[in-house]
Backbone as CSV, one residue per row, in Angstrom:
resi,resn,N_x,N_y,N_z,CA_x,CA_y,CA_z,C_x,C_y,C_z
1,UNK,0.844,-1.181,0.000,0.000,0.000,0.000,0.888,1.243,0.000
2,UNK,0.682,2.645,-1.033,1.218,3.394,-0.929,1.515,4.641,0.843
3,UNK,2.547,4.816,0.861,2.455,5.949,1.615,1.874,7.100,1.472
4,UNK,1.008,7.808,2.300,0.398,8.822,2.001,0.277,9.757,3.071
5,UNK,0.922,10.986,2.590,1.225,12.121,3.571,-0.020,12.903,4.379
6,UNK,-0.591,12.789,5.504,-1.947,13.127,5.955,-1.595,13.437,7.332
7,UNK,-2.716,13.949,7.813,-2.959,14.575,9.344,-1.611,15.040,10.070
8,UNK,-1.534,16.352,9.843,-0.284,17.182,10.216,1.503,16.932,10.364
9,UNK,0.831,16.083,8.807,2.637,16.105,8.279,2.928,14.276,8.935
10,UNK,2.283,13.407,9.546,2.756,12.437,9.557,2.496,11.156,8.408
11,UNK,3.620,10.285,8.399,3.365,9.697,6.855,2.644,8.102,7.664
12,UNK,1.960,8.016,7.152,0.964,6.752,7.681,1.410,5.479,6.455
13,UNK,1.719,4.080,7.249,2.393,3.060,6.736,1.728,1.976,7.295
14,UNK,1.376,0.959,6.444,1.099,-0.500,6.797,-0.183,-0.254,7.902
15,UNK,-1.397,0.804,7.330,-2.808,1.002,8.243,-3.553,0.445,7.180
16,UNK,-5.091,0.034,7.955,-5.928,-0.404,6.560,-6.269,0.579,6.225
17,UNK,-7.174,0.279,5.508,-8.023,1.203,4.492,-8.773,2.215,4.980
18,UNK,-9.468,1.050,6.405,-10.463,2.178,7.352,-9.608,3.195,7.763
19,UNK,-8.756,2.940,8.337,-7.740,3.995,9.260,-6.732,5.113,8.144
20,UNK,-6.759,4.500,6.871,-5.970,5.476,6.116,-7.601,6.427,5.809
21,UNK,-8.785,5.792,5.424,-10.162,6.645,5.114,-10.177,7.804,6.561
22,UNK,-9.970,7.562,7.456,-10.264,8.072,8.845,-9.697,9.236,8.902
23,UNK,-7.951,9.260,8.267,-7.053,10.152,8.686,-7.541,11.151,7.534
24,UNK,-8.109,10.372,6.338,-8.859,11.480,5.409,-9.417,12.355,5.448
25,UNK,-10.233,11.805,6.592,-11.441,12.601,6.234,-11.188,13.813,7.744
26,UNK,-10.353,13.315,9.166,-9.567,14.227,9.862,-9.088,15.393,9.208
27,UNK,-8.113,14.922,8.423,-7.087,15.947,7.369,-7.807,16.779,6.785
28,UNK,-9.315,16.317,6.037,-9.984,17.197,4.994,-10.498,18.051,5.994
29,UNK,-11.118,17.585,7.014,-12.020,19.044,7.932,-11.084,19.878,8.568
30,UNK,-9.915,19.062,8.510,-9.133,20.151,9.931,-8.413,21.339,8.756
31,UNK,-8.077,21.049,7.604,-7.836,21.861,6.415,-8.995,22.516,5.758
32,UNK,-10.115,22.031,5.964,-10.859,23.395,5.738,-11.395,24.252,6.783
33,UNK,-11.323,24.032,7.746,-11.354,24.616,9.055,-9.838,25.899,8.979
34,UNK,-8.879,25.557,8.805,-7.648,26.249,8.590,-7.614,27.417,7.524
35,UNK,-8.179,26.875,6.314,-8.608,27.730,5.131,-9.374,28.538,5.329
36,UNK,-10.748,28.108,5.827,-11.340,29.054,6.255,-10.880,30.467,7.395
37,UNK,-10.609,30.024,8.303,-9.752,31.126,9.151,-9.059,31.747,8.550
38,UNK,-7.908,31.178,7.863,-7.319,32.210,6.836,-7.924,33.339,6.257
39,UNK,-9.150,32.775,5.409,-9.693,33.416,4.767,-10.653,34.880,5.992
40,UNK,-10.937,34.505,6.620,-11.261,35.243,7.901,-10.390,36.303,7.985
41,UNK,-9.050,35.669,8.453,-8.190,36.667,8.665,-7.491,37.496,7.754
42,UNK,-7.739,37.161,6.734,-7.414,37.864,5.463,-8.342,39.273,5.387
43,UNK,-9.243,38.625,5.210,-10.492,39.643,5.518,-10.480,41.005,6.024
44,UNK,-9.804,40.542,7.490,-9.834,41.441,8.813,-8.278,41.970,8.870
45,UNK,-7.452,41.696,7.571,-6.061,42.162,7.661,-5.681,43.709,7.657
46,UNK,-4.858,43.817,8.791,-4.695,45.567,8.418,-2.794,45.572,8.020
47,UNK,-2.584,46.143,7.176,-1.232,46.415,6.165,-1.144,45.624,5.697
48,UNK,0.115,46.186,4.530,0.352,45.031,3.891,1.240,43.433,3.578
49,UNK,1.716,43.398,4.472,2.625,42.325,5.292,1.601,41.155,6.581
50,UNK,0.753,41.906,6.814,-0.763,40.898,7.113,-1.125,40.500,5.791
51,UNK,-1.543,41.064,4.944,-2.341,40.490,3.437,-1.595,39.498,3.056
52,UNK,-0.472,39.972,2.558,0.906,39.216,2.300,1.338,37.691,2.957
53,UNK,0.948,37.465,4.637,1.540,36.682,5.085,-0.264,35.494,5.199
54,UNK,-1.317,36.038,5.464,-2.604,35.837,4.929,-2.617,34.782,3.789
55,UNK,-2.150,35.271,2.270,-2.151,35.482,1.474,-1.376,34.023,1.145
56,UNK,-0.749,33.620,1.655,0.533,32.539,1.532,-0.147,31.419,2.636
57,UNK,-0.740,32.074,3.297,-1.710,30.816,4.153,-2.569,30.367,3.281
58,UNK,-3.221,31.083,2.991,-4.242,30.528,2.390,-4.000,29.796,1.036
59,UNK,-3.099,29.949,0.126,-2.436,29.040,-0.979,-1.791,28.307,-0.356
60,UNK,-0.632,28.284,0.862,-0.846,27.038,1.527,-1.853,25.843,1.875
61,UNK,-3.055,25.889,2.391,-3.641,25.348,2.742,-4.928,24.965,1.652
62,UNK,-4.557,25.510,0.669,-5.685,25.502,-0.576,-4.901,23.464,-1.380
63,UNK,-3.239,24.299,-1.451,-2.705,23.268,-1.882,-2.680,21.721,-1.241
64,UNK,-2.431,22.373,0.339,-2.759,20.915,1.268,-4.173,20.628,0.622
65,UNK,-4.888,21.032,0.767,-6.050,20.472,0.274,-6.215,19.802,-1.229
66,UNK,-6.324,20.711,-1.943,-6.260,19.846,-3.687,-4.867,18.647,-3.218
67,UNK,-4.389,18.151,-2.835,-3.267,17.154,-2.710,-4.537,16.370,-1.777
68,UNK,-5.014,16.527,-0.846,-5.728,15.698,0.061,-7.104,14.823,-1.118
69,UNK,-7.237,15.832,-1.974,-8.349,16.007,-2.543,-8.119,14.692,-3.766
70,UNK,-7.102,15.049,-4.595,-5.720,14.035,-5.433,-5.509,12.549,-4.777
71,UNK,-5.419,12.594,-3.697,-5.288,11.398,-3.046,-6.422,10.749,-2.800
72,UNK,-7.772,10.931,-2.688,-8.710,10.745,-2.280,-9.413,9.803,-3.849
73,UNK,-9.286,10.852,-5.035,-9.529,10.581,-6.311,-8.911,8.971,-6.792
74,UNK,-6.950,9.041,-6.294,-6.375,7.684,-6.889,-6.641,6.971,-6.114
75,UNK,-7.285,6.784,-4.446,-7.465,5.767,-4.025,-9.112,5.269,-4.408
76,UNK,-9.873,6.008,-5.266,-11.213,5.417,-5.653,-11.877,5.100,-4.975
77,UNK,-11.945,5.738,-3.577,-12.836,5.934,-2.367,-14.097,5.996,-2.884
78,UNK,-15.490,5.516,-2.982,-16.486,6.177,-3.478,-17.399,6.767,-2.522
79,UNK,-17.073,6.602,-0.703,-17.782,7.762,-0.120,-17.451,8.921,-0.026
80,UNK,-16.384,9.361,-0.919,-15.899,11.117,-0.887,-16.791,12.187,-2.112
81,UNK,-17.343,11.049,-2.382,-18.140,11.304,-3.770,-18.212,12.557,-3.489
82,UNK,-19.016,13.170,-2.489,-20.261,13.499,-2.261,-18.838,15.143,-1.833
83,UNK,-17.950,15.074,-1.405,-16.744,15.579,-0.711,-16.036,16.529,-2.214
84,UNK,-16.067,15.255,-3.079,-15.329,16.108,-4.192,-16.137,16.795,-5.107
């Protein structure tokens, strides 16, 4: 089974399926939970070195996501259906 990079940077090895689905679906809420705030705080940013540092969060965490999102697709999960 491939390695797959999930829930705050640790690489998960030799779990089943349930427990690699589990850390999925952890990873997906706790990253849009993150995004969102970003986006919050972006919002509410005053100068421009807040926008800026904002700004890099949030394409951070856009990317964690489309990668969470990528992984979800090649493992042919079909309860994320509904997710992607």
């Amino acid at each position: 089974m491939r390695d797959y990079y999930l829930n705050e940077g640790k690489i998960i090895k030799d779990k089943t399926e349930d427990e690699i689905k589990k850390e999925l679906i952890t990873s997906i809420n706790n990253v849009i939970l993150e995004l969102n705030t970003a986006h919050e705080n972006y919002d509410n940013a005053v100068g421009k070195e807040m926008i800026d540092y904002y700004s890099y969060q949030i394409k951070a965490f856009q990317s964690k996501y489309d990668y969470l999102i990528k992984t979800i697709k090649n493992m042919n999960i079909n309860q994320f259906k509904k997710i992607i």
